[in-house]
C-alpha positions in Angstrom: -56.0 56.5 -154.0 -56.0 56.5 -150.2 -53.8 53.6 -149.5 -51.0 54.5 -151.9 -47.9 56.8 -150.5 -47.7 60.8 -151.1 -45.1 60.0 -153.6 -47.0 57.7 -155.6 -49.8 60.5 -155.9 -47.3 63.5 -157.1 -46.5 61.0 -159.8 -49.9 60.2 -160.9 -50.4 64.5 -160.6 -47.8 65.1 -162.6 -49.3 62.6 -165.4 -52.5 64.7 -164.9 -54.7 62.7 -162.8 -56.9 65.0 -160.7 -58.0 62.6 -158.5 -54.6 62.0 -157.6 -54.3 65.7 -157.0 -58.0 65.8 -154.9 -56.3 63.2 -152.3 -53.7 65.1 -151.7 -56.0 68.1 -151.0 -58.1 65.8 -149.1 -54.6 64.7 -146.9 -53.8 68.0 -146.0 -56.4 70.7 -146.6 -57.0 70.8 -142.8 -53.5 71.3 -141.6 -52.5 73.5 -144.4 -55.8 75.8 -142.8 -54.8 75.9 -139.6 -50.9 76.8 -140.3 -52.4 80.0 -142.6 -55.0 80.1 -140.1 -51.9 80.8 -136.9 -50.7 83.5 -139.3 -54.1 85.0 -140.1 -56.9 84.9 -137.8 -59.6 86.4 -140.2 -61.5 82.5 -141.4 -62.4 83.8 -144.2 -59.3 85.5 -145.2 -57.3 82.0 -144.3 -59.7 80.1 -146.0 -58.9 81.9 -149.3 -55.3 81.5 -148.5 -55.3 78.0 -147.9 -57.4 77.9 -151.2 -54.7 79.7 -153.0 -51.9 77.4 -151.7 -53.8 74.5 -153.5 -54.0 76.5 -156.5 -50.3 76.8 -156.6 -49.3 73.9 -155.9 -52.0 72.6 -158.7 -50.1 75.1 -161.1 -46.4 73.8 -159.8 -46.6 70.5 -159.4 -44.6 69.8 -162.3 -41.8 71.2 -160.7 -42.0 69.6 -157.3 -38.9 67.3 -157.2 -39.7 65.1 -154.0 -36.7 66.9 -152.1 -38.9 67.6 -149.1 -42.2 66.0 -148.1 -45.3 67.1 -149.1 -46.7 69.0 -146.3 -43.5 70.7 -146.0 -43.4 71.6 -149.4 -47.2 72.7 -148.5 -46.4 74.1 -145.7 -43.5 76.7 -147.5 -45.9 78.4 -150.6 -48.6 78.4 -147.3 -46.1 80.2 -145.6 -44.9 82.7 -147.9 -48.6 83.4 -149.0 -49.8 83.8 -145.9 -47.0 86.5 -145.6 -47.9 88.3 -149.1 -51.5 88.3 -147.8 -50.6 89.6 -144.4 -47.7 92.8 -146.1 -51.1 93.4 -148.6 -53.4 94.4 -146.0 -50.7 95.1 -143.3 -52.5 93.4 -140.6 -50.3 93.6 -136.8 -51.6 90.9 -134.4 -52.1 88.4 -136.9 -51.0 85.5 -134.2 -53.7 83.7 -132.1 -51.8 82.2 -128.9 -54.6 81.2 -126.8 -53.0 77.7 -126.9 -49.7 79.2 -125.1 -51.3 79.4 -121.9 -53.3 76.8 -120.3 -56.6 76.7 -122.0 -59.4 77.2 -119.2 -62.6 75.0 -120.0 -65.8 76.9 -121.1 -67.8 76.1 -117.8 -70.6 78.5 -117.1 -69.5 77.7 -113.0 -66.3 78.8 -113.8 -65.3 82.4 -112.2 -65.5 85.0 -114.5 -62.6 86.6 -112.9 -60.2 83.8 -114.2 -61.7 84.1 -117.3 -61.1 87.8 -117.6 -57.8 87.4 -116.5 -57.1 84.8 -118.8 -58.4 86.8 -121.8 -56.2 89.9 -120.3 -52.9 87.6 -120.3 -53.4 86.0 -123.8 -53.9 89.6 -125.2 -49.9 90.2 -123.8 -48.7 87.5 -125.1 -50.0 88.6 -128.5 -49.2 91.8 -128.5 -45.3 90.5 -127.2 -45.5 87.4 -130.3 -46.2 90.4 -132.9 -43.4 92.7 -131.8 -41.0 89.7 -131.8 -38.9 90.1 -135.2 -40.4 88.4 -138.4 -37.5 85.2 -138.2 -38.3 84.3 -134.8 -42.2 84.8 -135.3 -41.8 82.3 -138.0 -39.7 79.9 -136.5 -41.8 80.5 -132.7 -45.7 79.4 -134.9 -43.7 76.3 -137.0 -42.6 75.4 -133.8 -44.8 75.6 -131.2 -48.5 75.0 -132.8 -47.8 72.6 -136.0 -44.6 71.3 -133.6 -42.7 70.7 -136.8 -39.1 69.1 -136.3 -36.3 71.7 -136.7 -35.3 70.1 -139.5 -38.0 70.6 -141.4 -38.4 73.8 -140.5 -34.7 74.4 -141.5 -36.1 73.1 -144.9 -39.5 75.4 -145.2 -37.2 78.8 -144.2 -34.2 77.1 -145.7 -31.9 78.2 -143.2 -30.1 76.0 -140.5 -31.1 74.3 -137.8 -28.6 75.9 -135.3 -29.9 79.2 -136.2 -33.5 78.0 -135.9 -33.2 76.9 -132.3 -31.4 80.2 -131.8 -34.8 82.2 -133.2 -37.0 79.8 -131.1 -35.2 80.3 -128.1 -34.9 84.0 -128.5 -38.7 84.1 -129.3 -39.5 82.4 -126.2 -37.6 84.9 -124.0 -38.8 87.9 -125.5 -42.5 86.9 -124.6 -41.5 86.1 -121.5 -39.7 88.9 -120.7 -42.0 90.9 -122.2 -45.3 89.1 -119.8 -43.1 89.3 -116.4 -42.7 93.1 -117.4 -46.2 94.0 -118.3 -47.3 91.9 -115.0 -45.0 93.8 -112.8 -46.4 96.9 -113.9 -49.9 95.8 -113.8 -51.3 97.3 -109.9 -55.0 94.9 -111.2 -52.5 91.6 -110.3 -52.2 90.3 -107.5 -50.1 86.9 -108.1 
């Protein structure tokens, strides 16, 4: 089972081999995790959504066509169940962006200033990443953590990929903008 192509598995699924159906959880049940995981930061809670997306895609798999890749096709009921989890128990800064700025090592030497500081500007950027509007939030997390092509983000949000780079870029400015303003306002910085 591990040498032969996603394809070739969906076939044997849809025949009703669950082995077949276990490699393909096996392939992706750590990135499917950590793109629920981007939208919900609860483990727990993203570990019973990633759950669920298997489960779905378990009950669907009949109807998977082989239009899209896998993960992508993944990637979309992760996406809109992540969402239905997230409007359920209306959750606001559901976005962990500690890897937008430059991580700083966990070194006991390390000045607990920087670290504080650190912690201080990753808590603006999430709080600018959860007022952005839900399209570019979407588009910004494909993006920029599972760096997913736009064109396969065009085919998760089915949507184009003009429009897409349109979100992203408007995304990125409103953080931005929204970090220079918070900064300028802050009389604790000095930089």
């Amino acid at each position: 089972m591990k040498n032969q192509a996603d394809h070739e598995l969906i076939l044997l699924c849809k025949d009703g081999r669950r082995d077949a159906f276990n490699e393909l959880v096996r392939r992706y049940q750590d990135r499917v995790y950590w793109a629920v995981r981007r939208f919900i930061t609860d483990h727990d809670d993203a570990l019973d959504v990633a759950q669920d997306v298997f489960v779905r895609a378990f009950e669907n798999i009949g109807s998977f066509r082989g239009e899209a890749q896998v993960f992508t096709w993944l990637y979309r009921i992760a996406m809109n169940l992540s969402l239905n989890h997230i409007r359920r128990k209306k959750l606001r800064g559901f976005f962990r962006l500690d890897d937008f700025i430059d991580t700083i090592a966990e070194d006991p030497a390390r000045d607990p200033l920087a670290r504080l500081e650190k912690d201080e500007t990753t808590a603006l950027i999430e709080k600018a990443a959860a007022a952005l509007p839900l399209k570019q939030r979407q588009v910004f997390m494909m993006r920029y953590y599972e760096e997913l092509p736009y064109e396969e983000i065009a085919a998760i949000l089915r949507t184009t990929v003009g429009g897409l780079k349109a979100n992203y870029f408007h995304a990125i400015r409103k953080i931005e903008d929204s970090l220079q303003h918070a900064l300028r306002h802050d009389p604790t910085r000095h930089s």
